[in-house]
N, C-alpha and C positions, 0 to 999 in steps of 0.2 A: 504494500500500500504506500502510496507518495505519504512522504514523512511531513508536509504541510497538513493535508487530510488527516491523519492519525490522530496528528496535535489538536486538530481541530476539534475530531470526533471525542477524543478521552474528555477535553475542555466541555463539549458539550454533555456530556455524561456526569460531569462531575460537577458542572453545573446545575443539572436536573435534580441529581442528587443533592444537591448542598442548597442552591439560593432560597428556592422555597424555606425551605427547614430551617436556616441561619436568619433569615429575613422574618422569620414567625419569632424566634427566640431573641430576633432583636429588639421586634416590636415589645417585648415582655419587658423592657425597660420602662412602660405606661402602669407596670404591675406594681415595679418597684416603688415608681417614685409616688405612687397613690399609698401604696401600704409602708413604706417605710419614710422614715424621719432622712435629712440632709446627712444628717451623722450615722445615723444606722447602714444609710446605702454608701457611705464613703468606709464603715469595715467591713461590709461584702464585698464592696470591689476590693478593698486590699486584701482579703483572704482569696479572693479567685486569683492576684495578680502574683501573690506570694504563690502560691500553688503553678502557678506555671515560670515560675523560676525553677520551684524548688523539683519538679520534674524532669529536666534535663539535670540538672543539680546528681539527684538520685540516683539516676539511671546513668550514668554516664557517657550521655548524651547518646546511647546507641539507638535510638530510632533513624539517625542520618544514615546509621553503617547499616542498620537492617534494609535502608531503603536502595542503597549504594549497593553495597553485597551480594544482597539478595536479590536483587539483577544480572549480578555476576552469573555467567553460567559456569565459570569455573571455580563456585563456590557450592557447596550441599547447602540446598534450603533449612534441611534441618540440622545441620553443624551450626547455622547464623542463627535460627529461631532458638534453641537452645541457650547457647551463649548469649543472644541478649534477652532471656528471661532469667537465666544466671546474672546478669548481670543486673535486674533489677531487686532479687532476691538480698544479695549483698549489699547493695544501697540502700535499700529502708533499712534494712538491719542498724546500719549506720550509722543510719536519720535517727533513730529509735534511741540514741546515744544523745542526742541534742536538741530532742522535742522538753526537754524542762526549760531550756534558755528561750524556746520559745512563749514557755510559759511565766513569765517573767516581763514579758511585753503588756502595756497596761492595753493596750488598741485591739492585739488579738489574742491575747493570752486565754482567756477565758475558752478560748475554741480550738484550743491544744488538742485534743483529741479527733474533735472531729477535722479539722485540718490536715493531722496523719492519714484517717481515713481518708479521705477524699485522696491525699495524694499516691496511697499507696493505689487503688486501683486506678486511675488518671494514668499511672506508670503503667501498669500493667494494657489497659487498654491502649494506651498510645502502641506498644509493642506489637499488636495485636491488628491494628487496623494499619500502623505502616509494611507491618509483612503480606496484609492479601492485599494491597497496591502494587510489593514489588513483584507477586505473586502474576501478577496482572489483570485480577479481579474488580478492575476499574467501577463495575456494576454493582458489586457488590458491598464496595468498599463506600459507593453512592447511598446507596440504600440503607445501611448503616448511619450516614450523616442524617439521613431523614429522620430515621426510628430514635438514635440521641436526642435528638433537640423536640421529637414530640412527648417522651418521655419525660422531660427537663421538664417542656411545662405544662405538665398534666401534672407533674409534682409541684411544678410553683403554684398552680391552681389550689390545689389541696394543703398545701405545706404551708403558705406565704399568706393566700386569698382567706381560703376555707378554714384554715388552724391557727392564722394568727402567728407562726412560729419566727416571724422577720429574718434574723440574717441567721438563724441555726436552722429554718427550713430552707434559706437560699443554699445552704453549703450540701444540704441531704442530697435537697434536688439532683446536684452535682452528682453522689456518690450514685445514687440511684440510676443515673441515666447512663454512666460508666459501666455496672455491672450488665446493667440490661444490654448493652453495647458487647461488653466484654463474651457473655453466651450467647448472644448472637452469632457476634463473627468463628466464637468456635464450633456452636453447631452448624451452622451450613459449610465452613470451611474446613472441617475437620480440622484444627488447627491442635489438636491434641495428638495427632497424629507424628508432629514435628518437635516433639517436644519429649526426650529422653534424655538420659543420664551417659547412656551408652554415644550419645554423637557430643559429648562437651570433647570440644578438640583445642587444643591450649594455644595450638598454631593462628588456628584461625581465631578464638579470642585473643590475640595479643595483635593480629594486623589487623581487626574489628577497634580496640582500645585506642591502637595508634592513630587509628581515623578520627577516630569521635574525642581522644583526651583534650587535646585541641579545640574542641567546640563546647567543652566543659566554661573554661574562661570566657567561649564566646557569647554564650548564652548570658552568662551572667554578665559581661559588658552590657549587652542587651538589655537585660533586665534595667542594670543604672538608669539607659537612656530612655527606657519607652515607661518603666512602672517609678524607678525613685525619687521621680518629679512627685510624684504623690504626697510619701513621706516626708520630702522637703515643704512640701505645702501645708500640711498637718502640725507639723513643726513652728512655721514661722507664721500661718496666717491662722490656722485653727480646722476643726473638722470639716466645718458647714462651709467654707471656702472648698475642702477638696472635692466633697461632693457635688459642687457646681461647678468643679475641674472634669468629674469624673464624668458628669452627663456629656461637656462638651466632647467629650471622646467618644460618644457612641457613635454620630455621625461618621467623624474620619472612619472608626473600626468598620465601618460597614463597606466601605471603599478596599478595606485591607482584606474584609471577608470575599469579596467578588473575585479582586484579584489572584487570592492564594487558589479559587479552583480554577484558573490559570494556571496557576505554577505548579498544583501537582502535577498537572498532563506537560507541562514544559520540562518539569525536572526529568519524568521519565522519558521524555524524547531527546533529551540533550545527554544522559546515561547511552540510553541503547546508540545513538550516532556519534559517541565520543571517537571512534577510529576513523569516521568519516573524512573525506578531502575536501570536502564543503560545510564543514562544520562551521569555520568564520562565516560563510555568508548565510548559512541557516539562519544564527544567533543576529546578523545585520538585517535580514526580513523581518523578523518576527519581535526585533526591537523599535523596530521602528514604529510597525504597528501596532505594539503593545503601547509603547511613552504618548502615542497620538489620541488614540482611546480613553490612558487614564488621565490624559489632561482635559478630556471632554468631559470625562464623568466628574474630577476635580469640579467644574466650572459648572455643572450641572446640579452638584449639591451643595456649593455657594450661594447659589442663586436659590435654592430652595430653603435653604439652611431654619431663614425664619420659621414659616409653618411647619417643616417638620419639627424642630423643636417643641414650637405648641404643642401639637400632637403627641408626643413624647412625654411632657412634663406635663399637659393639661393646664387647666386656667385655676387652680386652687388658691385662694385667696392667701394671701400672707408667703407663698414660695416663692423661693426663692431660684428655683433649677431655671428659669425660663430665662437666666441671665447666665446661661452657656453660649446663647447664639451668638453672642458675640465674641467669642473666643474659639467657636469651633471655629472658621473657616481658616486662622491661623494652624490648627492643627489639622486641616483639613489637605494644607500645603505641606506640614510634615510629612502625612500619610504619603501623599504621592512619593517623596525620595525614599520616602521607608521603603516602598512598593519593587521602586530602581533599585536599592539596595540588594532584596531579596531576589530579584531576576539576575543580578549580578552573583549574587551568592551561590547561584547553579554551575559557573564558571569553576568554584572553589570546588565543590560537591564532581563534577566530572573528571576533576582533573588531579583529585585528591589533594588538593590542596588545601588544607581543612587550618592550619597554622595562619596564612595570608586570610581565612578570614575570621583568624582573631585577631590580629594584627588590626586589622581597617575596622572591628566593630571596636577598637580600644580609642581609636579615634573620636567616635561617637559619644563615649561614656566619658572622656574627656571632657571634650569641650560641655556636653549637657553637667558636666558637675560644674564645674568652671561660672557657665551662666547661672545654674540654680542659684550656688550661694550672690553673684554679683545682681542677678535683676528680681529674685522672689521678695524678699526685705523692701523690695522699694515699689516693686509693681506687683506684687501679689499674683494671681493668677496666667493676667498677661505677662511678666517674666516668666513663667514654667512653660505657657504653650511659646514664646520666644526664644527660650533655650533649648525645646525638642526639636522645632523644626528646623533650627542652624545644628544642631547634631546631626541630622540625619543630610540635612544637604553636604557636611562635613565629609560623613562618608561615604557619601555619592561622589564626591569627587575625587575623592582616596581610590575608592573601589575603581572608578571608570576607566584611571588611570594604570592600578595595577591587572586588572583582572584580565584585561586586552593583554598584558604581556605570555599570559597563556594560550587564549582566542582570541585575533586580533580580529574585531570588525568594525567598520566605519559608523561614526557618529553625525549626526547631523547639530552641529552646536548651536546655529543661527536659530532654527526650530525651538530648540529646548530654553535659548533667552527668550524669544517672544513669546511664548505659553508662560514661562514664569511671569512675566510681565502684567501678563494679563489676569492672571487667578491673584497677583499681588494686587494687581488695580480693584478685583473684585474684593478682597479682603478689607482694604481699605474703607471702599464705602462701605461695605454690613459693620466695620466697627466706627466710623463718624455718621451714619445713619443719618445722610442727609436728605434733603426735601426730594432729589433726585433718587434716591433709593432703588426702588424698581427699574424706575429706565437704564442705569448703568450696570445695574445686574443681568438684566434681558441682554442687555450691548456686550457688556462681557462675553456671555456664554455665547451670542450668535457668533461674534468674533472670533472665537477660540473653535465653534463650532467649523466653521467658513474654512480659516486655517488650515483644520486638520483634515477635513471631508478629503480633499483632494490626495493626498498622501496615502488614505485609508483604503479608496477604491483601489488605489494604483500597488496597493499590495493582498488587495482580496483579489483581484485578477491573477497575479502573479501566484496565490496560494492555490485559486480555484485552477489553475491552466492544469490541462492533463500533460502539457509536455512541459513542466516544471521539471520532473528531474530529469528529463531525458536532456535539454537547453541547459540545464546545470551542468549536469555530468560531461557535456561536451565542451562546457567554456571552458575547462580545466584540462 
């Protein structure tokens, strides 16, 4: 099958699978902010954001290697499913050694318990759903995203709505929708099958480790710059400030949710063509198409940003959440590099280069520690969404710069000034909120729209031509 089509078809599958489902459990953010307090949803969100640090953390980051590996054909599926559920065994164990320090936090100490829970099956399912991906159960791995997140909130309904339980039913929800996840994918995928004592192979756990030790630091760079703005905000401005840090993030995340069922189906076609002779200009089509796209969809939730926040936060007399719209669309411009970033990170992931991207996400954790402490004290919320999105453009440009030294393919720079330009021009107006309002938001996005259409068509032909790789494989 032409490797355009491929990409396109797993993307639409994992699409089908995920948008609906992630787009339902996003909307549940109308559940939160009606049944919990400013302060109660500002420590659900930090126990959800701690839990997914503390998940690579654990595991030691082998869901990358399972994903990487277990493509490998000259690896045993079940030598890698083994080892890295060996290797989540060893990590909670670990964890299990420094869950009382956690206890000792006045924000979430209290939820020491259920906090392990959650993360110990979080571990276990993530193991679990990146093995039938690299399995190539694209379908099934879909179908799973759907049955999680209906699950989640059928338990927030019950848990959160119906029981009154606020942020100790937010965390269940969690655990619950993990298990039911977790026998899922091993009933229909027999995934117990791949899983013995007799295939622990010390060889391939130790070039599994070497992949992934690497990404242990890198994660947690990560975490600094996308969740410990949080904690710097809780810190120096108070709770009820983070939780109207935390809404304006729903927005962008929604942008990060679209895009990642893009990048599973891109990870796995930038894997299986890593020996290709057209690899460089694979990665030059399909980036250019991608940056053109998510600066439309950028410009598109700019522009809506106001009413959907409404909708999100509701009109409750006395709240305060509806005073995120103006701060998302600054982090609505982080999200996009973040997006670059992680399209760039499949370069590190193909070419096992797992070190160069800790190296470039240290970049990020830098400069976003840097700005927390210089602009939070003085601008409160707008210094933290100021300091994420110069992190991450940080190391969008670190990464553009190194990652080509592996895959070199052309950029178009002129492009990528004027779309910033433009979602900064739109940013600007949603926070002076002047009398012109809507008309320079419309103008924004048709402009940004106008821009990129032409570039767009001119690589859906080029993906749709049936003599794509045959015109490839000859230019070479």
């Amino acid at each position: 099958m032409n490797k355009y089509k491929k990409l396109m078809g797993n993307t639409l599958i994992f699409g089908i699978g995920s948008f609906g489902a992630k787009f339902l459990g996003f909307f549940m953010t109308m559940l939160y902010t009606r049944c919990m307090t400013e302060a109660e949803y500002s420590t659900a969100d930090l126990l959800y954001n701690t839990v997914n640090v503390l998940v690579p953390l654990v595991t030691f980051s082998m869901a990358d290697a399972v994903i990487r590996f277990g493509m490998d054909k000259d690896y045993d599926p079940r030598r890698v499913f083994t080892c890295a559920n060996l290797s989540v065994l060893l990590g909670m164990t670990i964890f299990m050694l420094f869950t009382p320090l956690i206890g000792r936090n006045e924000t979430i100490g209290s939820y020491t318990f259920l906090l392990y829970i959650y993360c110990y099956f979080s571990c276990f399912r993530q193991m679990a759903s990146q093995f039938v991906r690299a399995r190539g159960y694209v379908k099934l791995f879909a179908a799973d995203g759907i049955l999680t997140v209906l699950v989640q909130v059928i338990s927030n309904l019950i848990l959160i709505w119906g029981l009154k339980l606020g942020v100790t039913g937010y965390v269940i929800s969690f655990v619950v929708s993990d298990v039911s996840s977790l026998l899922f994918l091993t009933a229909i995928a027999g995934l117990h099958k791949y899983v013995d004592a007799f295939y622990i192979d010390k060889k391939v756990m130790g070039e599994m480790l070497r992949f992934s030790a690497p990404l242990i630091p890198t994660y947690l760079l990560w975490w600094v710059t996308s969740a410990s703005d949080r904690w710097f905000v809780i810190n120096m401005v108070g709770d009820t400030e983070n939780g109207i840090y935390s809404i304006a993030y729903k927005l962008p995340t929604l942008l990060m949710l679209v895009t990642t069922m893009f990048y599973q189906a891109w990870q796995m076609s930038s894997i299986e063509e890593r020996n290709s002779r057209g690899l460089g200009k694979f990665y030059e089509t399909v980036f250019g198409a991608y940056s053109s796209l998510l600066y439309i969809a950028a410009a598109g939730l700019i522009m809506l940003c106001k009413p959907l926040t409404l909708i999100l936060t509701g009109t409750a007399e006395g709240s305060r959440f509806q005073e995120a719209q103006i701060f998302t669309p600054v982090l609505i411009i982080a999200m996009v590099f973040q997006c670059f970033c992680q399209f760039l990170s499949s370069v590190y992931t193909t070419k096992k280069r797992s070190v160069n991207s800790c190296a470039t996400a240290f970049v990020a954790a830098a400069v976003n520690i840097i700005l927390n402490f210089l602009l939070i004290p003085q601008y409160g919320v707008w210094g933290a969404a100021i300091a994420t999105a110069s992190s991450y453009f940080a190391c969008f440009a670190v990464r553009l710069f190194d990652a080509r030294k592996f895959i070199f393919f052309r950029v178009d720079y002129f492009r990528f000034l004027v779309n910033t330009v433009i979602i900064v021009f739109m940013c600007v107006i949603t926070a002076k909120q002047p009398s012109v309002y809507w008309v320079g938001l419309i103008l924004g996005f048709v402009v940004c729209l106008v821009y990129n259409f032409d570039a767009i068509i001119k690589t859906l032909r080029k993906i749709l031509s049936r003599g794509s790789r045959r015109n490839e494989n000859a230019a070479q």
